[in-house]
VOGU-3710 file (C-alpha; in Angstrom, 3 decimals, decimal comma):
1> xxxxxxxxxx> 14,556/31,669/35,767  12,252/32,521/38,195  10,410/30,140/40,507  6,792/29,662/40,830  5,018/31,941/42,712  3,937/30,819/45,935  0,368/31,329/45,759  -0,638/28,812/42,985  -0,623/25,605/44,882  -0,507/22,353/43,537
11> xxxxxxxxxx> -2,995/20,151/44,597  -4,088/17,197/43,293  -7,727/16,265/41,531  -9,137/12,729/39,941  -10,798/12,639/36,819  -13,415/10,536/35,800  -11,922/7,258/33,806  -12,335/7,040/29,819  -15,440/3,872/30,040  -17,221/6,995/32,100
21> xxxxxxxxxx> -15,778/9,495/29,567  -17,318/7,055/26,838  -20,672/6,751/28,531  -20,606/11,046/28,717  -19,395/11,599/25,886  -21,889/9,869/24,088  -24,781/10,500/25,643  -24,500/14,085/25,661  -26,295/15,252/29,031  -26,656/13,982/32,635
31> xxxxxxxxxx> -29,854/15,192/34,839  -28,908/15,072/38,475  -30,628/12,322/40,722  -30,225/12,915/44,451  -31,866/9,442/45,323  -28,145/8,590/45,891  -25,960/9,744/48,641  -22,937/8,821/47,040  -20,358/5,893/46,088  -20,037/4,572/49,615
41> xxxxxxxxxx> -23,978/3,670/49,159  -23,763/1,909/46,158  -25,545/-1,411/46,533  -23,611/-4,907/46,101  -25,572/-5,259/42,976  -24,416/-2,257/41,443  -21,016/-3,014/42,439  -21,115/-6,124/40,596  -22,637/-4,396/37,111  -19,872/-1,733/37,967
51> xxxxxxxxxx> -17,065/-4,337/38,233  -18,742/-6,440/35,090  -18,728/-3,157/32,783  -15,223/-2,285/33,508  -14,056/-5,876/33,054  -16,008/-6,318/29,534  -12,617/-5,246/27,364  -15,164/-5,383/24,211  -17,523/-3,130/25,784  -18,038/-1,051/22,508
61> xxxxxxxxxx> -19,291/-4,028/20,689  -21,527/-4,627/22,770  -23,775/-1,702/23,433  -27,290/-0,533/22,133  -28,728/2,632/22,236  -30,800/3,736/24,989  -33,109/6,149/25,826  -33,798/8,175/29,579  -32,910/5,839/32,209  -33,523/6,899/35,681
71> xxxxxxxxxx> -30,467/6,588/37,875  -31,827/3,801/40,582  -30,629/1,446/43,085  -27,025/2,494/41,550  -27,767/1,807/37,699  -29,425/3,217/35,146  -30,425/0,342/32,690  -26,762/-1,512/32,664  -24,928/1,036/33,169  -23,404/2,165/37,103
81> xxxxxxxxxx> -24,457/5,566/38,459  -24,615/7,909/41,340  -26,507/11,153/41,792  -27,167/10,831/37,430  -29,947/9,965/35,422  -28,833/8,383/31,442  -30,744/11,568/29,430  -29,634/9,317/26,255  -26,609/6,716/25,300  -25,927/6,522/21,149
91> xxxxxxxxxx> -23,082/3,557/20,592  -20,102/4,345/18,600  -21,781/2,234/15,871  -24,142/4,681/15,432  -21,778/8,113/15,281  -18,623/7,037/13,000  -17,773/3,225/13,903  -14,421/2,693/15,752  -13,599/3,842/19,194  -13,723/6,877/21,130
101> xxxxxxxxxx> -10,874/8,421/22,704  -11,734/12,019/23,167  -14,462/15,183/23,269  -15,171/18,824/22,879  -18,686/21,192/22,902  -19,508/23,783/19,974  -22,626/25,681/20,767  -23,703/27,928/17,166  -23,790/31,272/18,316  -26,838/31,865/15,515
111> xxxxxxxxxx> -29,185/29,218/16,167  -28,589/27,522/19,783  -27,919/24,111/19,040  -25,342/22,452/20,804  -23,167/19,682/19,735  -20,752/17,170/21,028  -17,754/16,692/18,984  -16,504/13,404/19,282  -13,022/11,778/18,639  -13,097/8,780/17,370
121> xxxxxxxxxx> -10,429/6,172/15,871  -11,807/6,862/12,265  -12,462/10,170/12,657  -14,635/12,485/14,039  -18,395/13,026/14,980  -20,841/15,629/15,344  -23,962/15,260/17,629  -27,003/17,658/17,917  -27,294/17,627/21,564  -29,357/19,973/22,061
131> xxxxxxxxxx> -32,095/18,203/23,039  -30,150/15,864/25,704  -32,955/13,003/25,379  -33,038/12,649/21,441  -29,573/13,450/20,145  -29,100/13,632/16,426  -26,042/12,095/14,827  -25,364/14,686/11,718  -22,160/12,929/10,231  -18,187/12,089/10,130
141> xxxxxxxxxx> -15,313/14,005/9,202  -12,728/11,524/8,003  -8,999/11,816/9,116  -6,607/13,770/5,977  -6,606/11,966/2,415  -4,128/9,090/2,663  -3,836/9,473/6,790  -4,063/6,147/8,466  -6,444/5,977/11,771  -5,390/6,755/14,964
151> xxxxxxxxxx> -5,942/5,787/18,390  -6,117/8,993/19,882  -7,899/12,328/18,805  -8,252/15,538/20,082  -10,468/18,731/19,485  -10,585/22,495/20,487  -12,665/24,988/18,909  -12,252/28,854/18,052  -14,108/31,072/16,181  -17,004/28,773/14,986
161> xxxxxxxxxx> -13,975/26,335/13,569  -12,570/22,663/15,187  -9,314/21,942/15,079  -8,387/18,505/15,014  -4,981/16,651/15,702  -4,364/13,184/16,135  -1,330/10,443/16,710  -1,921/9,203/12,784  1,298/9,976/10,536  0,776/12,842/8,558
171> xxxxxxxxxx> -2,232/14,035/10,901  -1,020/17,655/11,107  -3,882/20,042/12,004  -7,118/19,456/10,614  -9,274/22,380/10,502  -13,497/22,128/10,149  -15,887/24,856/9,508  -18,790/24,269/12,127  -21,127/26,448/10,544  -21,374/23,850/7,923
181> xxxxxxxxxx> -23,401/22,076/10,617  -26,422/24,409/9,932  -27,266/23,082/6,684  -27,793/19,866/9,109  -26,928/16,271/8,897  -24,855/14,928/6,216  -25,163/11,295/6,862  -24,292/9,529/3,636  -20,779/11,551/2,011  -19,747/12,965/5,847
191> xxxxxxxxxx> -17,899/15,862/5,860  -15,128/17,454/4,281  -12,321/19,379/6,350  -12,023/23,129/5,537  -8,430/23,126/6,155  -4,985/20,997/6,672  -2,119/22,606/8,350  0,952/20,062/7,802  3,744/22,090/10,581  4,340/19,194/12,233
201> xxxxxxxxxx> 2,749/15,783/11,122  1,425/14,039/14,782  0,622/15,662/17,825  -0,982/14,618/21,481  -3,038/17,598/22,283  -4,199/20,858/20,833  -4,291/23,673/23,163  -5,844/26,918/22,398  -5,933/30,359/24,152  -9,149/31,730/22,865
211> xxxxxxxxxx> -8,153/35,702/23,962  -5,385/35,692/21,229  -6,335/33,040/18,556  -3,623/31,148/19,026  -3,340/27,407/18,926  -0,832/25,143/21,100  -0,335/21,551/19,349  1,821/19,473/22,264  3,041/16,056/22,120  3,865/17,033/17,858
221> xxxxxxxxxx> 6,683/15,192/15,947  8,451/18,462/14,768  11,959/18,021/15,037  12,724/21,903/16,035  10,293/21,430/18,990  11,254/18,672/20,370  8,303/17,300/21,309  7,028/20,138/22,925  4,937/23,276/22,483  3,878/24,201/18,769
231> xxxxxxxxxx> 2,988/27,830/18,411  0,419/27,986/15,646  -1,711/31,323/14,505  -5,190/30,819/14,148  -6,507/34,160/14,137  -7,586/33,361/10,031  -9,054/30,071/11,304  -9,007/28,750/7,378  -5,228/29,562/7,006  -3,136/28,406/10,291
241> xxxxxxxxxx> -0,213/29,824/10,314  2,988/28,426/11,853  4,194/30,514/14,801  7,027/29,599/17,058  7,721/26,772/19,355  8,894/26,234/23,034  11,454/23,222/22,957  13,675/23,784/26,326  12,095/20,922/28,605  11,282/18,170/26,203
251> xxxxxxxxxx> 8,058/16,617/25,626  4,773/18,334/26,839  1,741/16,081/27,271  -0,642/18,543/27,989  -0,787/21,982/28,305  -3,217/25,027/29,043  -2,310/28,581/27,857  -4,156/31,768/28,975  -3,664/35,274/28,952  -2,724/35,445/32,542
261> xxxxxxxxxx> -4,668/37,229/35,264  -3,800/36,639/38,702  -2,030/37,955/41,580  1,331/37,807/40,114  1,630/41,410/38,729  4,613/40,977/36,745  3,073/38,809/34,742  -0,600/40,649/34,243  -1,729/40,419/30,758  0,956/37,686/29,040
271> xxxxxxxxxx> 0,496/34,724/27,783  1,728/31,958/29,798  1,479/28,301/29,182  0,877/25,820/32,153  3,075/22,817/30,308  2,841/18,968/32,003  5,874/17,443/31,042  5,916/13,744/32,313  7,873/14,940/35,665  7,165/18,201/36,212
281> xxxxxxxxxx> 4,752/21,784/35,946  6,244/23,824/33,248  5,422/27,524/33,209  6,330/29,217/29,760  5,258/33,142/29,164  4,775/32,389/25,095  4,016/36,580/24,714  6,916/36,738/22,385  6,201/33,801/19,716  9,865/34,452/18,667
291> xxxxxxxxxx> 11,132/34,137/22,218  9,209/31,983/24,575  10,663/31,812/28,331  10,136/29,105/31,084  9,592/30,425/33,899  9,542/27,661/35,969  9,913/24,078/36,416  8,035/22,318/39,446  8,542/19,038/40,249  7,057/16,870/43,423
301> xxxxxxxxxx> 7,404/14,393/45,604  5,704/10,745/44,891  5,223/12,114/40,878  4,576/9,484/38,731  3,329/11,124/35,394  2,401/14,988/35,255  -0,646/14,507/32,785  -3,166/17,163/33,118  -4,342/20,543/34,819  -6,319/23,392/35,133
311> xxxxxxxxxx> -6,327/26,391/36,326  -9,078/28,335/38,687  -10,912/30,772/37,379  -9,480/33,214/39,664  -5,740/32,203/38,385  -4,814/32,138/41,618  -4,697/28,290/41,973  -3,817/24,900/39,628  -5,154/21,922/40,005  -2,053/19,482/39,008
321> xxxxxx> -3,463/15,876/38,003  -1,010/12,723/38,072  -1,694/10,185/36,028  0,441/7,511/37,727  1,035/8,275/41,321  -1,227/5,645/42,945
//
């Protein structure tokens, strides 16, 4: 096993908190507004709305749909901002029902438009965002037939296609056909998935390496992978094939996989998956589906849960986020 090379650093980077996520997610597009210096300046008042918004625990119940909002004296409307202006803010009410948990982008390669894809407890929504200050809900793809709801969703897209997996029993990998989306909204029936691939039945994340068409389901319930990295083929994005799986370190929470392209010749042109596995930075070269090998396993001082990361676009450096080192 070889160790990690010493020129990607580890470094750590904070991530905006899932009320803000919410507040993004939903509204689509933020116009910068440099009428505020930054956090430090944030009035008293604003402080207070800030402190109010986090502490409302029935926040989505509560909120209305607004329009452009100007980011000023720290708010825009009720809502705590710095450096932002609120292009547009559509409740959960209004996109699906339930809560959000998570979001991914699709831009249609024919006409333009751009949409939000939006996890949500019951399912999933699509929003025309193309024009950031009038966003147009266009409908709901239900979770699979007979699959309960879950509290956590998450979305990657490849080859004009989402692909869906959730925490739900039974969840597998859902698979949507975003060109449907040009025939426009389809408010009253929803939408109807394209595919199901049932490989493993729950999963955390799904991670996909758009250079190969390959699709990386962590966090899944298969009993071969132990809870950790689900090799799936996606290169026929209507019929995912099964593919592998990495199982040698346990559980993976999050992962990203690239075809590698840094400073670390040896490696030049493989696929390599950057796996966060509760306590450490897993490095896996998945080239060979049949025969995936970790290269590495970092771990660090003060860790508290290895959650998330990214690399540059450089490869030279990751960006390691904890979730519970504070």
């Amino acid at each position: 096993m070889k160790s990690i090379p010493s020129f990607l650093k580890i470094a750590p980077v904070v991530f905006l908190g899932t009320v803000a996520l919410a507040l993004i997610a939903c509204s689509g597009v933020f116009a910068h507004d440099d009428s505020m210096p930054g956090n430090a300046q944030i009035p008293p008042h604003a402080r207070d709305t800030m402190r109010a918004f986090h502490e409302d625990h029935h926040h989505n119940e509560n909120l209305s749909a607004e329009g452009i909002t100007a980011c000023s004296g720290g708010v825009a409307g009720t809502y705590p901002c710095s450096n932002v202006d609120l292009m547009a803010f559509l409740p959960l009410a209004q996109i699906g029902g339930g809560n959000g948990n998570d979001i991914w982008g699709w831009t249609d390669p024919v006409t333009g438009k751009e949409f939000a894809i939006m996890g949500l407890t019951t399912g999933t929504a699509f929003v025309d965002i193309s024009d950031p200050v009038n966003p147009v809900y266009y409908g709901h793809l239900p979770p699979p037939a007979g699959v309960s709801n879950s509290s956590w969703r998450d979305i990657k897209v490849y080859a004009d296609h989402a692909f869906i997996g959730s925490e739900a029993l039974g969840s597998g990998l859902q698979v949507f056909d975003l060109t449907v989306l040009r025939d426009g909204p389809s408010l009253v029936d929803g939408f109807v998935e394209t595919a199901h691939y049932t490989g493993f039945s729950t999963s955390h994340n799904i991670v996909i390496n758009t250079q190969t068409g390959y699709a990386y389901a962590v966090g899944t319930n298969n009993g071969v992978c132990a809870r950790g990295i689900h090799f799936v083929d996606i290169s026929d994005p209507a019929n995912p094939q099964a593919a592998g799986c990495f199982a040698d370190d346990g559980y993976t929470h999050d992962a990203q996989c690239v075809t590698y392209a840094g400073l670390d010749f040896e490696h030049a042109g493989k696929e390599i998956c950057f796996a966060f596995n509760e306590d450490t930075l897993t490095i896996v070269d998945v080239t060979d589906k049949a025969a995936p090998a970790q290269l590495s396993r970092t771990g660090y001082a003060n860790r508290g849960y290895s959650h998330q990361g990214w690399l540059t676009e450089d490869h030279r450096y990751f960006l390691l986020g904890d979730e519970l080192d504070e």
